[in-house]
C-alpha positions in Angstrom: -16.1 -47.9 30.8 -15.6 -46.9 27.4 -19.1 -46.8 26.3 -19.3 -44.2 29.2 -16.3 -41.7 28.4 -17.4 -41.6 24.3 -21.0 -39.7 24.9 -18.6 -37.0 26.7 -16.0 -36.5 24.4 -19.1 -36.2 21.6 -20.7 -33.6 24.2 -17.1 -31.5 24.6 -17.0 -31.9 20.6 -20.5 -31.0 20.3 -19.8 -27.6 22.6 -16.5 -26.8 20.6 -18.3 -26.5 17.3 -20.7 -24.6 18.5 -18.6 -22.0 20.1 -16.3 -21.9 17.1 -19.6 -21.8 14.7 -20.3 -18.6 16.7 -17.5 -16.7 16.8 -17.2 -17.5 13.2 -20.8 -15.9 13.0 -19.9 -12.8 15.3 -17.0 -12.3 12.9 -19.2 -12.2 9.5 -21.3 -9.9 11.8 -18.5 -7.6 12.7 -16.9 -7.7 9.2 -20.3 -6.0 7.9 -19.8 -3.3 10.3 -16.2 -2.4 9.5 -15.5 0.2 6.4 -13.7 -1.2 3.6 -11.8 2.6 2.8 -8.2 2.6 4.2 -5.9 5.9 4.7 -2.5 5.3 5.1 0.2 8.2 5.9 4.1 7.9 6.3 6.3 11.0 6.4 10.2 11.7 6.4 12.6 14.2 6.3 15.0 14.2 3.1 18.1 16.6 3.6 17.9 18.3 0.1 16.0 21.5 -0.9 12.8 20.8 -2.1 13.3 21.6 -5.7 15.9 18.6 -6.1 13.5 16.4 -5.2 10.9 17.2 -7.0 13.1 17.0 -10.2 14.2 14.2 -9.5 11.3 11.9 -8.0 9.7 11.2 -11.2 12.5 11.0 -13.7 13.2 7.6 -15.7 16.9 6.5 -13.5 15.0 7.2 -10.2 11.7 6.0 -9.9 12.6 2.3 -10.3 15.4 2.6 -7.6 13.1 5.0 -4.8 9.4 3.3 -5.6 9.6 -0.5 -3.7 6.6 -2.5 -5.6 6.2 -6.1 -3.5 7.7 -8.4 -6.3 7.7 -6.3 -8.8 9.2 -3.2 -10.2 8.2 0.0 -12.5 8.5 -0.3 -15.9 11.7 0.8 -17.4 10.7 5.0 -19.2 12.9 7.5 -20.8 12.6 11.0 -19.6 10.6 11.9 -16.8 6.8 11.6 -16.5 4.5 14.3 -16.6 1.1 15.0 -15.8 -1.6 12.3 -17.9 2.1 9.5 -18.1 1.2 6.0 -17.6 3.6 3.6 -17.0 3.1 -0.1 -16.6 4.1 -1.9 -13.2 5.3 -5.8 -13.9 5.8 -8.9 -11.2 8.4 -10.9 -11.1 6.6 -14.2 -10.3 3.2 -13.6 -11.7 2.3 -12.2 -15.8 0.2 -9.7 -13.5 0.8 -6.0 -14.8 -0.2 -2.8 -13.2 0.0 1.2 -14.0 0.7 4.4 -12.1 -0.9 7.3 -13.6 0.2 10.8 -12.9 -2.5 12.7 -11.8 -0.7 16.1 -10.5 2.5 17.1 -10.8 3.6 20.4 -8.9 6.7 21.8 -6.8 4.6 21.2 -3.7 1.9 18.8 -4.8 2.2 15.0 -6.4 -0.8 13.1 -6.7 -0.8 9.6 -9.1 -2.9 6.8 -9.1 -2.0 3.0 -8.7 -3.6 0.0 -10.2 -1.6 -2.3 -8.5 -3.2 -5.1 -11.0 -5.5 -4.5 -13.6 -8.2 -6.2 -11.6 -7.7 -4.2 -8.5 -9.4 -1.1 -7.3 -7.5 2.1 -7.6 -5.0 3.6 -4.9 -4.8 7.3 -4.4 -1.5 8.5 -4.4 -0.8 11.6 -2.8 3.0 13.2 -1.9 3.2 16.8 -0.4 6.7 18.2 0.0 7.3 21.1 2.3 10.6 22.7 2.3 12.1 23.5 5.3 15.5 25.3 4.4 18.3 23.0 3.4 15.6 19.7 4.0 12.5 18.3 2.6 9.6 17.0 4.7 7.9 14.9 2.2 4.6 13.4 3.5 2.6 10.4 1.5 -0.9 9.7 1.7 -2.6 6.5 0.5 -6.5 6.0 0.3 -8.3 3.3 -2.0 -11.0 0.5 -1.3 -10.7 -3.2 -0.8 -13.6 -4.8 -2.1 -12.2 -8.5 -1.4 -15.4 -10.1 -0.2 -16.0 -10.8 3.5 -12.1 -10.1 4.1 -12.3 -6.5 2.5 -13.0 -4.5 6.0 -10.6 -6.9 8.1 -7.8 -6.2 5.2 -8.8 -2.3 5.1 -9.0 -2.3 9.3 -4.8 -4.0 8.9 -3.7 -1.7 6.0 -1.8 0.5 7.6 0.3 -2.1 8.8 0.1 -4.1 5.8 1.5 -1.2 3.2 2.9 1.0 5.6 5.9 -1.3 5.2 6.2 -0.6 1.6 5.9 2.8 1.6 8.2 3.2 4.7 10.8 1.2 2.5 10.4 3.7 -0.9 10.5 6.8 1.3 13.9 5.3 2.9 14.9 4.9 -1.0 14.0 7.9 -1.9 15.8 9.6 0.8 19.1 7.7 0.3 18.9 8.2 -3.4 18.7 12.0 -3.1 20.9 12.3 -0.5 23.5 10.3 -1.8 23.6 12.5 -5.4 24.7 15.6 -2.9 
């Protein structure tokens, strides 16, 4: 009786393989399809005029405290950085280092860049704040590529969920930090 029930089970293991092996294959097929570029776009209101935050998004005290960098934090500046400033991003559990760059710097218009590692493709960086009497609306834009390999267009298709998060937290900051200087 045993003899009998084996060449089954090695059939149903047989048929298992092969449906895994090709959903494995439709997947590598699908990832080439996909587009590694990612947008993502998070907005909020800030109840300050527009001027006080844009002095203060970008000085030295407040960038560390608004900008949320997933273990790490922005390097500690004096001043406030203006357009062509690099300053270094660091981790807390890796040597890894990074660097935002400040691309544009205007009343209405922020655009920087972020290397969030040295070895990782750039992140466009782009803030627009629209005043709207006594409040802010302050919208930011990501865009970059994700060249990771075969996971690149499955991570670019997630990452609006994946750093959505992260920027949903620093706009939070941001707005508590302004807000709470009133």
């Amino acid at each position: 009786m045993s003899d009998t029930s084996h060449p089954a089970a090695l059939y149903h293991l047989r048929k298992v393989t092969r449906i895994s092996a090709l959903i494995i294959i439709l997947l590598v097929v699908v990832g080439f399809f996909l587009p590694t570029d990612y947008r993502v776009e998070r907005r909020i209101v800030i109840n300050a005029p527009s001027h006080v935050v844009y002095d203060d998004m970008f000085k030295a005290e407040y960038l560390s405290k608004w900008m949320f960098i997933q273990g790490g934090q922005v390097d500690v500046f004096d001043g406030a950085l203006k357009e062509g400033d690099l300053v270094g991003l660091s981790y807390s559990e890796t040597p890894d280092v990074g660097e935002l760059i400040l691309i544009k710097l205007s009343d209405r218009l922020i655009r920087f860049d972020v290397r969030p590692k040295l070895k990782n493709n750039l992140v466009h960086n782009e803030i627009v704040l629209q005043p709207n009497g006594n409040s802010t609306f302050v919208k930011w834009t990501i865009k970059g590529n994700l060249s990771a390999g075969l996971l690149g267009p499955y991570l670019a298709f997630f990452a609006n969920d994946i750093a959505g998060e992260n920027f949903e937290i620093s706009l939070r900051n941001l707005k508590e930090q302004i807000e709470d200087q009133k």
